[in-house]
RODO-2510 file (C-alpha; in nm, 4 decimals, decimal comma):
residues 295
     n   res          X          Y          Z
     1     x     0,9120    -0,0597    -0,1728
     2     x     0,5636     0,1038    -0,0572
     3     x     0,5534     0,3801    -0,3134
     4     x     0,4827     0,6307     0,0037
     5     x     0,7200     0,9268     0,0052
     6     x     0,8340     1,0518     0,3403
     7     x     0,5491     1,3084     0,4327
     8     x     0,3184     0,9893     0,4357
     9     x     0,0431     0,9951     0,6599
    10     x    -0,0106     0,7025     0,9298
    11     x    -0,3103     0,5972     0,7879
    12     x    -0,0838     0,5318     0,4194
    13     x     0,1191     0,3831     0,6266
    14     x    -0,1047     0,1497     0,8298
    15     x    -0,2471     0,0968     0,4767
    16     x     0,0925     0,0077     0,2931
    17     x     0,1497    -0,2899     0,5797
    18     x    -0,1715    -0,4408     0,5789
    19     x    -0,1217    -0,4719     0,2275
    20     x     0,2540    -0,6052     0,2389
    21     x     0,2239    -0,8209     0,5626
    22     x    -0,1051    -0,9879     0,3774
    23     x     0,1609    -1,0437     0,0466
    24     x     0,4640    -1,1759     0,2170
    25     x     0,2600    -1,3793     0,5261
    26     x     0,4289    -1,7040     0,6272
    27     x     0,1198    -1,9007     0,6096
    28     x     0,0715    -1,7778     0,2435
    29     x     0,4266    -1,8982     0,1065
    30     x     0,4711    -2,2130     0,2985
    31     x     0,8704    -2,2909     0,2573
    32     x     0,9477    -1,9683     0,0996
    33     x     1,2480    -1,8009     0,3261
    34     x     1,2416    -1,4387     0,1174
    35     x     0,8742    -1,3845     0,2038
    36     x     0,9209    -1,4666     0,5326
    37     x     1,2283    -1,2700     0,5832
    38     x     1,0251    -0,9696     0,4097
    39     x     0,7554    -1,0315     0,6429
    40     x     0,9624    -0,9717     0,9836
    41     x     1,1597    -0,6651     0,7861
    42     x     0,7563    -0,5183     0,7293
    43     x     0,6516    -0,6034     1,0408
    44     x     0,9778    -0,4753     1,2172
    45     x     0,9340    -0,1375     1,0286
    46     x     0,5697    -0,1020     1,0931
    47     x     0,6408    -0,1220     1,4921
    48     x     0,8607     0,1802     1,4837
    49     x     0,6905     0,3873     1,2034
    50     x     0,3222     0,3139     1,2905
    51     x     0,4222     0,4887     1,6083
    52     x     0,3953     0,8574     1,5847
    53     x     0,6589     0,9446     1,8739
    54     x     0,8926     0,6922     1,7675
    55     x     0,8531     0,7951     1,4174
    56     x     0,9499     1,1711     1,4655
    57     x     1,2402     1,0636     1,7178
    58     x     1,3414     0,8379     1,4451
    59     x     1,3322     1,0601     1,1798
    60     x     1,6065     1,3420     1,3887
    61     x     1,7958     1,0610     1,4220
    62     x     1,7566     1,0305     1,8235
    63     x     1,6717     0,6520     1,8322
    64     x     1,7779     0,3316     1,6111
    65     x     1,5529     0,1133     1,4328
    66     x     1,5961    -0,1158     1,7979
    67     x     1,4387     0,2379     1,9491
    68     x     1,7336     0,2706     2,1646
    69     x     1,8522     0,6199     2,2263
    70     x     2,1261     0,7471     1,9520
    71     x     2,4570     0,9890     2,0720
    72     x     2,4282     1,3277     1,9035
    73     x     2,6666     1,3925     1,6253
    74     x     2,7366     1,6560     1,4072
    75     x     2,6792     1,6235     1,0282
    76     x     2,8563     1,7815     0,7587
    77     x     2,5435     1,9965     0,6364
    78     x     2,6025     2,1781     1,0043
    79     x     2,9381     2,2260     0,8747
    80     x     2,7983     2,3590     0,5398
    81     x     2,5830     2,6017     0,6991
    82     x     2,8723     2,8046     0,8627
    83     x     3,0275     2,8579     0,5154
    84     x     2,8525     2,9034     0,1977
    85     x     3,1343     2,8670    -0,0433
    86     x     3,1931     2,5107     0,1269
    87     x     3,1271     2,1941    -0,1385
    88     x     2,8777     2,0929     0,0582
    89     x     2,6444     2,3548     0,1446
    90     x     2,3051     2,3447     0,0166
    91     x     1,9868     2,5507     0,1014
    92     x     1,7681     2,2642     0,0089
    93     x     1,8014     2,0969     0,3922
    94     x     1,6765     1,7445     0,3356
    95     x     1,4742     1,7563     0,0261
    96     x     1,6682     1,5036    -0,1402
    97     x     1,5335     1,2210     0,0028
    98     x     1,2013     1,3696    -0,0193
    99     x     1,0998     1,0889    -0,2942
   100     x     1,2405     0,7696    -0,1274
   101     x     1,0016     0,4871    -0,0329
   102     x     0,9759     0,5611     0,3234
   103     x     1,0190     0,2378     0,4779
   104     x     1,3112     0,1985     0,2477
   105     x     1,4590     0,5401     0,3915
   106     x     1,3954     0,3136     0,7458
   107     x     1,5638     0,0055     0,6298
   108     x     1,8823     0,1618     0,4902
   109     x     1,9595     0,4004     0,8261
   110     x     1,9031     0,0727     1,0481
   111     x     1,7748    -0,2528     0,8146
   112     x     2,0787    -0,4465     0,8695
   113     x     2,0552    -0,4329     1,2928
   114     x     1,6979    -0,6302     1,2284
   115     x     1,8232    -0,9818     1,2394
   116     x     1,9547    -0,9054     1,6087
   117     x     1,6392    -0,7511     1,7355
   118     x     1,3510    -0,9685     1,8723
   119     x     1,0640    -0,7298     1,7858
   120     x     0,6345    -0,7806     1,8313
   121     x     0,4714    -0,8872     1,6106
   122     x     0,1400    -0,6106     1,4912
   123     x    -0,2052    -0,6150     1,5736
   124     x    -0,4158    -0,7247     1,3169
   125     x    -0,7765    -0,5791     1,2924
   126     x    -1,1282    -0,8032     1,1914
   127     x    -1,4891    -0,6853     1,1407
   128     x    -1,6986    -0,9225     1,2739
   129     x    -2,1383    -0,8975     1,1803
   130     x    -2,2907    -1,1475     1,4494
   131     x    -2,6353    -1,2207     1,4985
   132     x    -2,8411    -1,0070     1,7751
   133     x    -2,9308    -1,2998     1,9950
   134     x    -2,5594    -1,4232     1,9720
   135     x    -2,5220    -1,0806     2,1296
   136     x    -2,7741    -1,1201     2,3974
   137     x    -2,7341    -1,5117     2,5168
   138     x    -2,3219    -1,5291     2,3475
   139     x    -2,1900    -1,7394     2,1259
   140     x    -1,8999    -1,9344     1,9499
   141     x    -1,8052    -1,8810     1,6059
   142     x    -1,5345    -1,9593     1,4245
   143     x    -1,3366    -1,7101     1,2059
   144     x    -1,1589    -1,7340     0,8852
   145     x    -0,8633    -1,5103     0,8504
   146     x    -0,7560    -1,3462     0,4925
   147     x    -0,4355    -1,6206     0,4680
   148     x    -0,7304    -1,9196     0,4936
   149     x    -0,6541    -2,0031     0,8568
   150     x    -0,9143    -1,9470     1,1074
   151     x    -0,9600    -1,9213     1,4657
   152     x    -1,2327    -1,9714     1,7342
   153     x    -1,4055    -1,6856     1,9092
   154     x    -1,6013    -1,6900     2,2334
   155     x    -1,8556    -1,4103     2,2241
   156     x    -1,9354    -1,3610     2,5383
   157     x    -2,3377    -1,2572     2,6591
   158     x    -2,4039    -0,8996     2,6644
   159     x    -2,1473    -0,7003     2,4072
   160     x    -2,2231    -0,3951     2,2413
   161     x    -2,2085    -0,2598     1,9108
   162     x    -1,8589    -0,1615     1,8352
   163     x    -1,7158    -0,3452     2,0751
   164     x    -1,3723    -0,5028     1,9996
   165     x    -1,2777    -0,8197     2,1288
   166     x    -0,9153    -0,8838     2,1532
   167     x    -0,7490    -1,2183     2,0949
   168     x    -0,4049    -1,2209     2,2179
   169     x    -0,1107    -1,3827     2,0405
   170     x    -0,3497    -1,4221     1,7289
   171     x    -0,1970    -1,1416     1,5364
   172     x     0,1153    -1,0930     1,3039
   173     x     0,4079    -1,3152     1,3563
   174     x     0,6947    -1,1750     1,5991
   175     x     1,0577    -1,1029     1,4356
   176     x     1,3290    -1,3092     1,5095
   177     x     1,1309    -1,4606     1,7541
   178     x     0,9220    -1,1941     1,9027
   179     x     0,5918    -1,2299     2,0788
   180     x     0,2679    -1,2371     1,8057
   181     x     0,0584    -0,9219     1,8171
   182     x    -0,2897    -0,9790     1,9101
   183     x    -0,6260    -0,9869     1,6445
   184     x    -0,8682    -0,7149     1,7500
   185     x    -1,2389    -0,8021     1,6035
   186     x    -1,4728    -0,5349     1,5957
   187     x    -1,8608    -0,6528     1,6326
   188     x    -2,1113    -0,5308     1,4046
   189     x    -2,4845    -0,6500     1,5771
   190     x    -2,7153    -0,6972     1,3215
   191     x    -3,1088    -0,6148     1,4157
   192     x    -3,4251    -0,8315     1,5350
   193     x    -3,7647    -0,8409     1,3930
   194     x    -3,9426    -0,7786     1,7151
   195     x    -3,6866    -0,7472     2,0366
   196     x    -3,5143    -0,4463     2,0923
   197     x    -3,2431    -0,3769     2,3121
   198     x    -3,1782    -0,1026     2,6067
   199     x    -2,8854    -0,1870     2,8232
   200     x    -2,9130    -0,5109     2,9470
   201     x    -3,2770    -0,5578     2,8614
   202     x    -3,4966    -0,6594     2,6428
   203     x    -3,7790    -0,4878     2,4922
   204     x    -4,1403    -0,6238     2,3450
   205     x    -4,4182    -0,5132     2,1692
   206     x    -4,6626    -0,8114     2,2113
   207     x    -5,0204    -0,8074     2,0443
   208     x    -5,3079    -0,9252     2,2606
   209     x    -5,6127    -0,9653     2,1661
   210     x    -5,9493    -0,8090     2,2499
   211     x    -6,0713    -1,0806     2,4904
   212     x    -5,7612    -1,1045     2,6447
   213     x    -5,6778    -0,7918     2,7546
   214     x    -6,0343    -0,7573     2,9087
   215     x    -6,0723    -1,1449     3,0601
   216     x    -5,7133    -1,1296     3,1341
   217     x    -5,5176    -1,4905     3,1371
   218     x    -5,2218    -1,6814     3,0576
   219     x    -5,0353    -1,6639     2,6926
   220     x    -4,7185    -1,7638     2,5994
   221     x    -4,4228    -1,5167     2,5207
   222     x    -4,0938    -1,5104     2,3214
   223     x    -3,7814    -1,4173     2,5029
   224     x    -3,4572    -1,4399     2,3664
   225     x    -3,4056    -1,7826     2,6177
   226     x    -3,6984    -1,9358     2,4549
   227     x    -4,1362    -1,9141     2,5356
   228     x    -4,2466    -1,8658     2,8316
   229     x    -4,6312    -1,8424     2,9873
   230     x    -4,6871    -1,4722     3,1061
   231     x    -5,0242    -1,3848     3,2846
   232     x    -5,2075    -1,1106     3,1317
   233     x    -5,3545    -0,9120     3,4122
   234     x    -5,7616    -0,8497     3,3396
   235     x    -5,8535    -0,5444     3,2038
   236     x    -5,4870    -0,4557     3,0906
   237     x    -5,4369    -0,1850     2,8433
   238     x    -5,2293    -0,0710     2,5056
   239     x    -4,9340    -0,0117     2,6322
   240     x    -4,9276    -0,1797     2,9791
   241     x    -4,5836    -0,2950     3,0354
   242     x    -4,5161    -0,6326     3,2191
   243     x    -4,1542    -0,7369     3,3303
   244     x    -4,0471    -1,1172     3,2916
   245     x    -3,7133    -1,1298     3,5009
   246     x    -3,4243    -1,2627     3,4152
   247     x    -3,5559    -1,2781     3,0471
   248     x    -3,3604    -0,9992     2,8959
   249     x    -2,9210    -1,0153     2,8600
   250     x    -2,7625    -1,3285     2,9870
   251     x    -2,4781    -1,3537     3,1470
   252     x    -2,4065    -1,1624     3,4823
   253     x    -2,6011    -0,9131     3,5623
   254     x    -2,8594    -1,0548     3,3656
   255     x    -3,1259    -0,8715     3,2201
   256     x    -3,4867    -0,8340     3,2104
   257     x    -3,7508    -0,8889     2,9876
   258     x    -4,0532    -0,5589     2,9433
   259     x    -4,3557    -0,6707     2,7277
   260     x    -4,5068    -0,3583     2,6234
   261     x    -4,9082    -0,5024     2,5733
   262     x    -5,0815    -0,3856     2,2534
   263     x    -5,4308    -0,4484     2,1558
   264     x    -5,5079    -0,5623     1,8247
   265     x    -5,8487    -0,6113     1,6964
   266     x    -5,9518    -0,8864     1,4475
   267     x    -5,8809    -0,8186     1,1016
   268     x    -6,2744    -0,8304     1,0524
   269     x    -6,5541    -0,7121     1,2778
   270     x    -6,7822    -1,0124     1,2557
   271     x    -7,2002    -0,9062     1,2970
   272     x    -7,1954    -1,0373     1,6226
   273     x    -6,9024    -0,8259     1,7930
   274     x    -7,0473    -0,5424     1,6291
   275     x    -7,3433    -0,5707     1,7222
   276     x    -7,2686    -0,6254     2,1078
   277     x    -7,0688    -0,3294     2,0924
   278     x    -7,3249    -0,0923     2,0057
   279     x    -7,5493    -0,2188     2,2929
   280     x    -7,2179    -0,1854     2,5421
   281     x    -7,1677     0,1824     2,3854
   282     x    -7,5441     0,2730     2,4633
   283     x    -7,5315     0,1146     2,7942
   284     x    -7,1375     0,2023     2,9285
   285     x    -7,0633     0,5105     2,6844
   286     x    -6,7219     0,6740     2,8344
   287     x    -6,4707     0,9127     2,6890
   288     x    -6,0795     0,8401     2,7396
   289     x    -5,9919     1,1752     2,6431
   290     x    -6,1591     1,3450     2,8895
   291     x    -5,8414     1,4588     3,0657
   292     x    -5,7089     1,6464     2,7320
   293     x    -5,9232     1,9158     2,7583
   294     x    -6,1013     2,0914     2,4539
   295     x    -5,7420     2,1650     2,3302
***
């Protein structure tokens, strides 16, 4: 059915249903009962092999396709074994089957008990790229699944990259009226051109100019909220770092703003700035690197 032979890995095999539950989805072939039927028998299958444990335990024969626990019996290659010359013995153990279609191997030891057993539906798994402010003040966004259908997702304030947000019932159909799984998106948060982000706050290099880091005063600010006015004490230097509260993550704790001050000089030195400055230097001459040493 798959094409996977029974050393598959879980990965082919989480691979192999993604690919089949997508084909045979209800919501793809409205109306069409062999799809449908197809899907539970997937979905069904998926539940007990996608689980390592229950795959193995399957596999000696200790547990049905329900998962209940199986009596021990004796086969005839046990038999074989204790006589060589018997019809039946072979050295080859198992290798015989070592070809089938795995979930095939699954269906024919236990396929028919299916339509009795009310099984869960799978997870199903979304990458989701969001904006960086939709991670720092949330969001709602709606999201369009692979069969067309889409759902809404809260994002709340404050989640990380790599998080995974889980959306319960939104998953693969139950079988034979099982619960739905759940859709698990995983966030992707893209960059900003000038915040950055440290926990739950909010960092920013903010250009000042000459005048007003040495008159000091009142500019405005961007914060992720929106602008705000932020005085600018006098005399403040590259570097400085003033803290707007409140300003940074939303949502609870909320966050702070830090505004990391950085001089920026004209883009030309007009005659008359120059010229004051060499009377200042003459006048006020000082050396900031005074504390380095001669190193």
């Amino acid at each position: 059915m798959l094409g996977l032979s029974s050393d598959a890995t879980q990965d082919d095999i989480q691979k192999a249903y993604r690919r089949l539950a997508k084909k045979h989805h209800p919501d793809l072939n409205p109306g069409d009962r062999a799809a449908e039927e197809k899907f539970k028998q997937v979905s069904a299958a998926y539940d007990l092999l996608g689980d390592e444990e229950k795959r193995r335990r399957f596999d000696r024969g200790e547990i049905d396709a329900q998962g209940a626990e199986r009596p021990r019996h004796r086969y005839y290659r046990e038999y074989a074994d204790a006589a060589a010359d018997h019809p039946y013995a072979s050295r080859t153990g198992f290798q015989d089957f070592a070809d089938e279609d795995i979930f095939a191997q699954f269906f024919s030891r236990g396929g028919e008990r299916f339509r009795e057993v009310r099984m869960r539906g799978a997870d199903l798994r979304f990458h989701l790229r969001i904006d960086f402010l939709d991670a720092v003040r949330g969001a709602r966004r709606t999201l369009t699944l692979p069969d067309g259908a889409s759902m809404n997702l809260n994002i709340p304030a404050g989640v990380e990259d790599g998080q995974v947000l889980r959306l319960r019932g939104k998953g693969a159909a139950g079988v034979n009226g099982g619960e739905p799984g759940d859709a698990l998106i995983e966030l992707e948060i893209g960059t900003h051109p000038f915040f950055s982000r440290e926990g739950r706050d909010i960092h920013l290099d903010l250009p000042v100019t000459l005048d007003e880091a040495i008159l000091g005063g009142k500019i405005e600010v961007p914060t992720p909220t929106g602008r705000v006015t932020m005085t600018v004490p006098a005399g403040a230097n590259t570097g400085r770092t003033l803290r707007l509260r409140g300003k940074g993550v939303q949502g609870k704790p909320k966050g702070d703003e830090l505004v990391h001050l950085k001089i920026v000089l004209p883009e030309r030195i007009d005659p008359e700035l120059e010229a004051f400055m060499r009377r200042w230097r003459e006048q006020h001459r000082y050396d900031p690197r005074q504390a380095m040493g001669a190193a």
